[in-house]
C-alpha positions as CSV (number, residue, x, y, z in Angstrom):
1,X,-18.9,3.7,-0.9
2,X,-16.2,6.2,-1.9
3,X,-12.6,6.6,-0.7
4,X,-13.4,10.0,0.5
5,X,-15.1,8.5,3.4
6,X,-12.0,7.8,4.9
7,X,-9.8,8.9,7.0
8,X,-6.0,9.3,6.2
9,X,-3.4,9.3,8.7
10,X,-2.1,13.4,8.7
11,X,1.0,12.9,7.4
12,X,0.1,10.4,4.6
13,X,-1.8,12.2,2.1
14,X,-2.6,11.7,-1.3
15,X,-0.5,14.5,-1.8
16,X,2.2,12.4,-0.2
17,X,2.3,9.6,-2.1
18,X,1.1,10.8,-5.6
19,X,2.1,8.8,-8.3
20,X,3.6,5.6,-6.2
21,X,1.3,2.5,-6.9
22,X,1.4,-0.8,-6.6
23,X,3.8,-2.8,-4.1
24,X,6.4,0.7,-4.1
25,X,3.7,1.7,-2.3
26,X,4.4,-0.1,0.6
27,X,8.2,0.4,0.2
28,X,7.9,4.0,0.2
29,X,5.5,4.1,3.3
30,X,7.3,2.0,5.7
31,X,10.9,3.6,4.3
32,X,9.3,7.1,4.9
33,X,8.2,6.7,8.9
34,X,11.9,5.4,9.5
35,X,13.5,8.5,7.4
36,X,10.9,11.0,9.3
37,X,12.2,9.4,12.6
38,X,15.8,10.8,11.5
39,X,17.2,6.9,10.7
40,X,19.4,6.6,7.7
41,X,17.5,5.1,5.0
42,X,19.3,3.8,1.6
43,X,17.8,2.6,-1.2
44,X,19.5,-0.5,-3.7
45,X,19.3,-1.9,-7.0
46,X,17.7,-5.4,-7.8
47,X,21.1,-7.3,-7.0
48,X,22.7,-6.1,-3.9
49,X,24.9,-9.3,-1.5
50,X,24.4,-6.7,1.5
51,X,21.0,-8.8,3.0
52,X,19.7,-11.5,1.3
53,X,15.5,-10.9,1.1
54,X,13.8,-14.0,-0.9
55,X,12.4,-11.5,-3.4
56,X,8.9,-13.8,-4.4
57,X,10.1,-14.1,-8.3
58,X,9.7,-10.1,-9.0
59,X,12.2,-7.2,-9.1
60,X,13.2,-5.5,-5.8
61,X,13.8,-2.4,-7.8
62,X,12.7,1.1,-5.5
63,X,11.3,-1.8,-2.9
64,X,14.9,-3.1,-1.4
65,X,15.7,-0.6,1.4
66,X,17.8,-0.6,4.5
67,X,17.1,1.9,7.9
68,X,19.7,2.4,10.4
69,X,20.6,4.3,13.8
70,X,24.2,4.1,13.5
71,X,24.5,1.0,15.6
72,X,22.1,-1.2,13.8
73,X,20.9,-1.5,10.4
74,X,17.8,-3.5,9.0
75,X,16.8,-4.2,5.5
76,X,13.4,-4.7,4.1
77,X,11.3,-5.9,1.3
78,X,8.4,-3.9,0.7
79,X,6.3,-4.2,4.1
80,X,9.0,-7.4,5.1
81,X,12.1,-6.6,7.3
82,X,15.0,-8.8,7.9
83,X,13.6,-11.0,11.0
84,X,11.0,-12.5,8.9
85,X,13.2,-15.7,7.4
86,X,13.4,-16.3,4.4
87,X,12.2,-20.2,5.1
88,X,9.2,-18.9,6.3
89,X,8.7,-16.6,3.1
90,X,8.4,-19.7,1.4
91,X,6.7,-22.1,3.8
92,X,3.9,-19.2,3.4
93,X,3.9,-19.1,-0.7
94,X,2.8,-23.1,-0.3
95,X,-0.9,-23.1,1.0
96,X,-0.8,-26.6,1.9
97,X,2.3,-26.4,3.8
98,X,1.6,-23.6,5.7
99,X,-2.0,-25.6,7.3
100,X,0.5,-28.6,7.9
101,X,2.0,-26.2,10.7
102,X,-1.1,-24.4,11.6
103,X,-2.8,-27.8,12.4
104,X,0.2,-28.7,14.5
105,X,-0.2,-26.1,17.0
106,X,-4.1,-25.8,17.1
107,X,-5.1,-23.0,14.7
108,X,-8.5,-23.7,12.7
109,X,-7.8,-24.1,9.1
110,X,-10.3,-25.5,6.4
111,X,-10.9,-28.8,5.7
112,X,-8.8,-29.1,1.9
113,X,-6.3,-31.0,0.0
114,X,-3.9,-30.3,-2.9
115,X,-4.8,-31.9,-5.7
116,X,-3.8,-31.9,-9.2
117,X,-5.2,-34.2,-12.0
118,X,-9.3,-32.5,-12.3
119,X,-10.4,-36.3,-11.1
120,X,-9.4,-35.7,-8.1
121,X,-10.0,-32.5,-7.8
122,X,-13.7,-33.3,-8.6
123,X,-14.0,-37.2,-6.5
124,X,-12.3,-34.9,-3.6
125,X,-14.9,-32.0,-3.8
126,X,-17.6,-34.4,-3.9
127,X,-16.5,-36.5,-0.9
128,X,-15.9,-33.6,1.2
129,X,-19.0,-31.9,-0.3
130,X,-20.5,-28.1,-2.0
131,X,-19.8,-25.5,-1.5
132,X,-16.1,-25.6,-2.0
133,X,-13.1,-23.5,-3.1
134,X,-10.1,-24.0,-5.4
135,X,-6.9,-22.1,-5.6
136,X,-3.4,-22.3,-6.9
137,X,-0.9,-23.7,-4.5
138,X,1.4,-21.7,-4.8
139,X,-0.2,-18.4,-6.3
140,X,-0.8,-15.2,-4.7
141,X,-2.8,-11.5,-5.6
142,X,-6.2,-14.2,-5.9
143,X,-5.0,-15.3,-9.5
144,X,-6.5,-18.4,-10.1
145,X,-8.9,-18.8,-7.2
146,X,-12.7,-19.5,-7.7
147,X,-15.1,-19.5,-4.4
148,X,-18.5,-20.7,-3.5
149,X,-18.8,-23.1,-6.6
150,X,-22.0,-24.8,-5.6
151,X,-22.2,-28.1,-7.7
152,X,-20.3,-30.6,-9.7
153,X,-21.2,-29.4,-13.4
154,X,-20.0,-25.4,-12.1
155,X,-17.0,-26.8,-11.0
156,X,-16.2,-28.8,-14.2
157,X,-16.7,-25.5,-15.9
158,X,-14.3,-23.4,-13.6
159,X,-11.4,-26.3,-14.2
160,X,-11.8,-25.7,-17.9
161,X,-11.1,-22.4,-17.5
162,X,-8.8,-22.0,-15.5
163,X,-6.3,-24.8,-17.7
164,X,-6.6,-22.4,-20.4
165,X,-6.3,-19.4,-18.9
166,X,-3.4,-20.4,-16.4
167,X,-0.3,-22.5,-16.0
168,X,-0.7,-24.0,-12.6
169,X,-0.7,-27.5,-12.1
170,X,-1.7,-27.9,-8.7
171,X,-4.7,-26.7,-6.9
172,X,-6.2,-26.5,-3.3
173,X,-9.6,-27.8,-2.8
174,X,-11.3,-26.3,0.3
175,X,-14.6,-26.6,1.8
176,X,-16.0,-23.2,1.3
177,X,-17.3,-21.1,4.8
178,X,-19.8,-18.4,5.1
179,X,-18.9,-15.7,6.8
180,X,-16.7,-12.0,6.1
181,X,-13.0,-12.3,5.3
182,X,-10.6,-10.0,7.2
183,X,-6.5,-9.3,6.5
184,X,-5.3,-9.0,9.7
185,X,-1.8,-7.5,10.3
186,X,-0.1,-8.1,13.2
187,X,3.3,-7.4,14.4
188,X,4.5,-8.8,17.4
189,X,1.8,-10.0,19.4
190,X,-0.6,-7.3,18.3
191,X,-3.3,-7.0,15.7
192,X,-2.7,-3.8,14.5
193,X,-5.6,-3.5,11.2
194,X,-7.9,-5.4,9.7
195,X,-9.2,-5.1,6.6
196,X,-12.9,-6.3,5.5
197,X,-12.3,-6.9,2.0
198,X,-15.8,-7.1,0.2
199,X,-16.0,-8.9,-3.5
200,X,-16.2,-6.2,-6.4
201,X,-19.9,-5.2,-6.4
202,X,-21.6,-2.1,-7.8
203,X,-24.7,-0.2,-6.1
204,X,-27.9,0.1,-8.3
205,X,-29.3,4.0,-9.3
206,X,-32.3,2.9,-10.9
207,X,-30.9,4.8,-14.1
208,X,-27.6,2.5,-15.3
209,X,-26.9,-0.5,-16.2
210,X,-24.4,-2.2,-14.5
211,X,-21.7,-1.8,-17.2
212,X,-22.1,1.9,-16.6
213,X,-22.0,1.5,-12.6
214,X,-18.7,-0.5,-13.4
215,X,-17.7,2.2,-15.4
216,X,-18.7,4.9,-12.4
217,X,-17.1,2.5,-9.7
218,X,-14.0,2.5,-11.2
219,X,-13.6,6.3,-12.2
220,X,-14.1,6.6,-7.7
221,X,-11.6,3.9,-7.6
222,X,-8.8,5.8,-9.4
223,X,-9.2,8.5,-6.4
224,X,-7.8,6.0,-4.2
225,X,-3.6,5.6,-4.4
226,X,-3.9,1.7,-3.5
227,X,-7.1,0.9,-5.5
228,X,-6.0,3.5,-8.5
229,X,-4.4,0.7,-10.6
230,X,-6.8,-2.2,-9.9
231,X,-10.0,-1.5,-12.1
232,X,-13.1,-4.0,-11.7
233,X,-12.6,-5.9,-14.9
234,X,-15.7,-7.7,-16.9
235,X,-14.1,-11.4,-17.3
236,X,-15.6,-15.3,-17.2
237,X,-16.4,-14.6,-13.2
238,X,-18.1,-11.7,-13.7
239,X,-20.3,-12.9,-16.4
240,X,-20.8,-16.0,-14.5
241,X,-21.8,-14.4,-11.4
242,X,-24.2,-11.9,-13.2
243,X,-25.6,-14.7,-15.3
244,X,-26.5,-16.5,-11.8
245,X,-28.4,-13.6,-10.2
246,X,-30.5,-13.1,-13.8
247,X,-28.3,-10.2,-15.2
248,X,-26.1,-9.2,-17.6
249,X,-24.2,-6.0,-18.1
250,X,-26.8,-4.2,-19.8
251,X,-29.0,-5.0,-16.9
252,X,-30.2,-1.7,-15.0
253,X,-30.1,-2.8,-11.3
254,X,-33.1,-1.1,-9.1
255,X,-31.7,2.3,-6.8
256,X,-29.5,0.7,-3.6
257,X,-29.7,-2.7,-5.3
258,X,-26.2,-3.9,-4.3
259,X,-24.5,-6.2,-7.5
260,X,-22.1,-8.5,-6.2
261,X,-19.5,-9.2,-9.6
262,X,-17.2,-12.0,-8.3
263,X,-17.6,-14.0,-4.9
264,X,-13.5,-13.9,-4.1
265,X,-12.6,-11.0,-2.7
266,X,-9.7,-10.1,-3.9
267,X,-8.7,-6.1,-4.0
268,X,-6.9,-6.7,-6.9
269,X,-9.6,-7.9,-8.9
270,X,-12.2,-5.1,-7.8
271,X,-12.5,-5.7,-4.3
272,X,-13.5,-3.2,-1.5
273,X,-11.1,-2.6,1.2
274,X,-13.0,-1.9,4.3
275,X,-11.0,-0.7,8.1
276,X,-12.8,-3.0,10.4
277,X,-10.3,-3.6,13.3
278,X,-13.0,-2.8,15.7
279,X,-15.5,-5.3,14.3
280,X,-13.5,-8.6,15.5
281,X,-13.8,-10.5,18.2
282,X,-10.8,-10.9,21.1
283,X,-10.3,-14.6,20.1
284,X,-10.4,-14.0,16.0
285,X,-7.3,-11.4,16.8
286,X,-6.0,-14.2,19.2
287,X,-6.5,-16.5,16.3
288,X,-4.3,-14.2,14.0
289,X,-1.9,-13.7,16.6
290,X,-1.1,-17.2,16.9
291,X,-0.8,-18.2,13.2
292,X,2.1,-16.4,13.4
293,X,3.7,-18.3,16.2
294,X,3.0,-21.7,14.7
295,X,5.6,-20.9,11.8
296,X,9.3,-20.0,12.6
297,X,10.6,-16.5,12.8
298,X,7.7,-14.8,11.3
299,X,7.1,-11.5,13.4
300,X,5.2,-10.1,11.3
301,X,2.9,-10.5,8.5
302,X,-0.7,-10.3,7.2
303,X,-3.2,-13.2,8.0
304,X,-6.4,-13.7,5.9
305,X,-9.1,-15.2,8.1
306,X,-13.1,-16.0,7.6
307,X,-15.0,-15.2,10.7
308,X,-17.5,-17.5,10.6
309,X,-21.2,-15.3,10.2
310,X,-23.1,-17.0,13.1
311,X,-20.3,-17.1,15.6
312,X,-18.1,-13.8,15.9
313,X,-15.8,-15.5,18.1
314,X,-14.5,-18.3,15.5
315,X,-12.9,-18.2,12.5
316,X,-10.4,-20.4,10.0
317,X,-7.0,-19.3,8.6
318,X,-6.5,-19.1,5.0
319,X,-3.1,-18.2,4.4
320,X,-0.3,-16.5,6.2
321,X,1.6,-13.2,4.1
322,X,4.6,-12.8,4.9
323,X,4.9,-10.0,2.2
324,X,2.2,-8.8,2.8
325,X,0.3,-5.7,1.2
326,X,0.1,-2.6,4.0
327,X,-1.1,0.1,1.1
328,X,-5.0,-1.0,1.5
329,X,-4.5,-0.7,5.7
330,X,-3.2,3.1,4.9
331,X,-5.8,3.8,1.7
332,X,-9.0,2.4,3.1
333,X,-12.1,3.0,0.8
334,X,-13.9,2.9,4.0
335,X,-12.9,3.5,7.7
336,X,-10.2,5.1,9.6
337,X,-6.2,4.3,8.1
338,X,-4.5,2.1,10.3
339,X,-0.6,3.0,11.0
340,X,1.0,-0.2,9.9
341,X,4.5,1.3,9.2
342,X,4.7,3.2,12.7
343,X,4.2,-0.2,14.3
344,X,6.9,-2.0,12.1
345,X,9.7,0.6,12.6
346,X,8.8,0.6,16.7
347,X,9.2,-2.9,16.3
348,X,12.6,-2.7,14.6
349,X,13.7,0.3,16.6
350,X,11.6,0.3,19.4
351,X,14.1,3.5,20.7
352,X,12.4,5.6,18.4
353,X,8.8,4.8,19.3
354,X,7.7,8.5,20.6
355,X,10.0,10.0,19.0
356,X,10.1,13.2,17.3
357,X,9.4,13.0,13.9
358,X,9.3,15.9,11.1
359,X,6.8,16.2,8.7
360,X,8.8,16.3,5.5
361,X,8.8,13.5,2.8
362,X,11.3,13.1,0.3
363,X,10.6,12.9,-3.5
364,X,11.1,8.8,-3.6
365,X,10.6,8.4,-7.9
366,X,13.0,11.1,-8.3
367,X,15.8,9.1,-6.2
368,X,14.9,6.0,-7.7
369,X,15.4,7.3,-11.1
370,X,19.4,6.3,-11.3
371,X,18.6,3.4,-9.7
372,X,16.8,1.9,-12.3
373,X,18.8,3.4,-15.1
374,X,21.6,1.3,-13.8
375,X,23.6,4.4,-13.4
376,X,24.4,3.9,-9.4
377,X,24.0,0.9,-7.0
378,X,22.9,2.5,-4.2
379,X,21.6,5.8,-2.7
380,X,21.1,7.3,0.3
381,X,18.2,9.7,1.1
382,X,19.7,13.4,2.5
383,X,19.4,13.5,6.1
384,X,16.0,13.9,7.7
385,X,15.4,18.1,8.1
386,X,14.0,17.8,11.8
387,X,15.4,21.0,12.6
388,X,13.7,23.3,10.2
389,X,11.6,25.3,12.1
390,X,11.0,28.5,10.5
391,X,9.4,29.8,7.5
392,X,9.4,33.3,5.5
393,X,7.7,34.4,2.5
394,X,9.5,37.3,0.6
395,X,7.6,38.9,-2.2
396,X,10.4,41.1,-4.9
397,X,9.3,43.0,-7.6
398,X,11.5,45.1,-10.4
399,X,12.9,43.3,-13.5
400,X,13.0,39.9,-12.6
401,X,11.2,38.5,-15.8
402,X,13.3,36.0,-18.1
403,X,16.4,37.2,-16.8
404,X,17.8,34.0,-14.5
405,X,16.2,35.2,-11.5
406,X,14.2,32.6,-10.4
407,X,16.7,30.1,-11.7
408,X,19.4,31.7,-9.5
409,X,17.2,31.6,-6.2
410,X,16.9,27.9,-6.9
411,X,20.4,26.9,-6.9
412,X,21.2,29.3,-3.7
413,X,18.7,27.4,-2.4
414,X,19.5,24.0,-2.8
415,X,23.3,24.6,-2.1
416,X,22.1,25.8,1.3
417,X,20.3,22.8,1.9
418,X,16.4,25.7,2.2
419,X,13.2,23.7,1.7
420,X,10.0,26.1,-0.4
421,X,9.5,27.4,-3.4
422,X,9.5,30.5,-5.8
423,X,6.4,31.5,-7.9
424,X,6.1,34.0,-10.4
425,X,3.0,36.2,-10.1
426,X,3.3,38.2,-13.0
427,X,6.0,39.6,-14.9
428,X,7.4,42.0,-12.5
429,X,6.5,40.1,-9.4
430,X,8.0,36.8,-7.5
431,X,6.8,35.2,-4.0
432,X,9.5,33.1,-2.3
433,X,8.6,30.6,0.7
434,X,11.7,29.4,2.6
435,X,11.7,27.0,5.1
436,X,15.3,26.7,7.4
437,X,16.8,26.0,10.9
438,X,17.6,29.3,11.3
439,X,16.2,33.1,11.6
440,X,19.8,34.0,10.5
441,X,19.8,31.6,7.2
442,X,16.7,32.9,5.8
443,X,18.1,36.5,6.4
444,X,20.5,36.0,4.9
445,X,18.6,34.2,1.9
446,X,17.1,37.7,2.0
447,X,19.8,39.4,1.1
448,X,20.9,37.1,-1.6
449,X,17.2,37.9,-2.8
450,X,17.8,41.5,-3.4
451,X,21.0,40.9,-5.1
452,X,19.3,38.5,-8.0
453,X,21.4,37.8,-11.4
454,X,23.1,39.8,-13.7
455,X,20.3,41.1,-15.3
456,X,17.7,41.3,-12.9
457,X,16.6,44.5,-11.3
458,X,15.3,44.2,-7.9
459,X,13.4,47.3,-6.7
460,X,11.3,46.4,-3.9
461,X,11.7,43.1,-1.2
462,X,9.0,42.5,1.4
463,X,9.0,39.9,3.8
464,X,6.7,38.4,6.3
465,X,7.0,35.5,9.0
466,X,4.7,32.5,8.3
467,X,3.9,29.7,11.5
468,X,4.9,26.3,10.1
469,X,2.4,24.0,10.0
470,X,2.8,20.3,11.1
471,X,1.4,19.4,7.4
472,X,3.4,17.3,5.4
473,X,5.7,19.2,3.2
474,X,7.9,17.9,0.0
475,X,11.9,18.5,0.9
476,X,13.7,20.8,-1.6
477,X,13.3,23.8,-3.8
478,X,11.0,24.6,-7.0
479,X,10.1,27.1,-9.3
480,X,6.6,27.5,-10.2
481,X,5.7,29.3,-13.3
């Protein structure tokens, strides 16, 4: 499965978002539909006392933003906005918790207990029986977790491990269910995308071993902008898992031989994401739907459910995010994108749902850069260009090579707020593309083109009009050698 089998949403390319990984990715894409709708959108530094956002332990640098319409303003964290509470933020980072309130209002959950000692953790797996599941209590990004551990002596195994490898002291024991595992994001009382995430696996060619199809997996992976930075890694689970099918890495698996590598499925840890919204059932989405109204002011958030494999209709609740990742519902590897951030801002500005929206982005590492050199607190993204409607490309010729032409072009550009570009072709020849609001600005860019600098020597301008496309276009001017 490759990510070119998906489909994008049109105005989130690759192109758009090149570069930007990890949770900026979310920032950047919910921050982006708001500016694109015309709302003011600011960025801050790590410390700002303008909206207090429980930050989960982790910089809010280039994901701490604020939208506004001039009469209201929200701020957000990443995919979170300000009428998720910040109680709830932290009900939802304690696993155990979090079931307390789902049992109270009728939402399935799995049997479990937190435990902490590895007696109990081992008497309470037994009592309750295999196959069972243990995970950190308060973790997140599936550090930590183990599924599908079969038997006592595996499980005595796994504890050893994971008290060397992490610093947790409690753990959840679950009773482990068959069936696929969706994140479901709903906002409001809507499911808006679900996400199949399948356990990092490789496919079989007949020809390489499975090292190599790791190897192949993850070069595909690094095509994706959310699974870029998450390679499949070879660690204790993945040896343990290949050991228990009768492989190793050096194993060659037969052609379409599917090799599952770990049983959680994690995206993080090599998982695939999968767009299955369509696959579940009215009353799983119903399920989802009300997770989120057993915990207090919680509007939003992603909701990570097993659907059980022989009934369609039922499912348990693992956990509730109220941070949730949104990249993976944009970036499927698989399936068509779901457009998570054009339900969040229609839910935080419902009057701009329908509205007219341009399809400009903004270069967002390039404002963050004084950000996170401390040199400024805040910044606020130049005004969204929905007015620029027409485009012209001019093509001069004469003496226009190392002589501050193009350079000059640039900054009359800029200072008159024109979006394109200028591209030398050769030494005596430059093409110029101008986007602005009006027929009257770009002639008079034109003229401005004949004149050049000091030295240059313009013999020749031509121009010709250009139909603007709806495709997604970078705001400001560039030279292009």
């Amino acid at each position: 499965m490759k990510s070119q089998e998906a489909e994008l949403l049109p105005d989130l390319s690759k192109k758009v978002v090149k570069d930007i990984t990890g949770f900026q990715l979310d920032s950047y894409a919910v921050a982006l539909e708001g500016w694109r709708r015309g709302l003011e959108l600011k960025w801050y530094s790590d410390e700002t006392s303008l909206c207090d956002l429980h930050r989960l332990n982790s910089t809010t640098h280039g994901k701490f933003f604020s939208l506004s319409d001039g009469e209201k303003t929200h701020y957000f964290l990443r995919s979170r906005g300000d009428k998720v509470a910040n109680k709830t933020v932290r009900i939802c980072q304690n696993k155990e918790k979090t079931k307390s309130y789902m049992r109270k209002h009728n939402v399935p959950v799995p049997l479990g207990a937190a435990l902490e000692s590895d007696e109990e953790i081992i008497n309470y797996a037994n009592e309750i029986g295999y196959p069972v599941i243990i995970k950190p209590l308060s973790g997140s990004m599936g550090v930590g977790v183990y599924t599908n551990i079969s038997d006592e002596q595996t499980l005595v195994n796994i504890l050893k491990e994971v008290r060397k490898k992490y610093s947790y002291r409690r753990y959840l024991v679950e009773k482990h269910y068959e069936g696929n595992e969706y994140r479901i994001y709903v906002v409001g009382d809507k499911v808006i995308g679900a996400t199949n995430r399948i356990p990092a696996n490789v496919t079989g060619n007949g020809v390489d071993t499975i090292e190599k199809l790791i190897e192949i997996k993850n070069e595909e992976r690094k095509q994706n902008p959310y699974l870029s930075p998450k390679p499949i890694k070879v660690d204790y689970e993945v040896t343990y898992m290949l050991e228990r099918a009768g492989y190793t890495v050096t194993s060659v698996p037969k052609e379409g031989e599917q090799i599952f590598l770990r049983e959680k499925s994690n995206l993080s840890s090599g998982g695939d994401p999968i767009e299955a919204t369509d696959e579940l059932s009215d009353e799983v989405k119903q399920i989802a739907v009300d997770s989120l109204k057993a915990l207090p002011s919680i509007p939003h958030a992603g909701v990570d459910i097993i659907v059980e494999s022989k009934d369609h209709t039922k499912g348990v609740v693992l956990e509730v995010n109220a941070t949730a990742e949104i990249a993976f519902h944009l970036f499927p590897l698989v399936g068509k994108a779901k457009d998570i951030p054009g339900a969040l801002i229609d839910y935080y500005f419902p009057e701009t749902a329908g509205a007219e929206r341009t399809p400009f982005y903004f270069d967002y590492l390039s404002i963050l850069e004084p950000i996170k050199t401390g040199a400024i607190e805040e910044i606020k993204v130049a005004e969204t260009p929905l007015n620029k409607k027409y485009a012209k490309k001019y093509t001069a010729t004469g003496k226009l090579n190392r002589v501050g032409y193009m350079t000059k072009i640039k900054r009359f550009a800029l200072e008159r707020n024109l979006y394109g570009y200028a591209k030398k072709i050769d030494e005596n020849t430059v093409d110029i593309f101008l986007i602005g609001e009006s027929k009257e600005e770009l002639d008079a860019f034109k003229e401005y083109v004949k004149k050049g600098s000091k030295k240059s020597v313009v013999k020749n301008i031509r121009e010709k009009d250009l139909e603007l496309s709806s495709k997604p276009r970078k705001t400001g001017f560039k030279i292009i050698t």
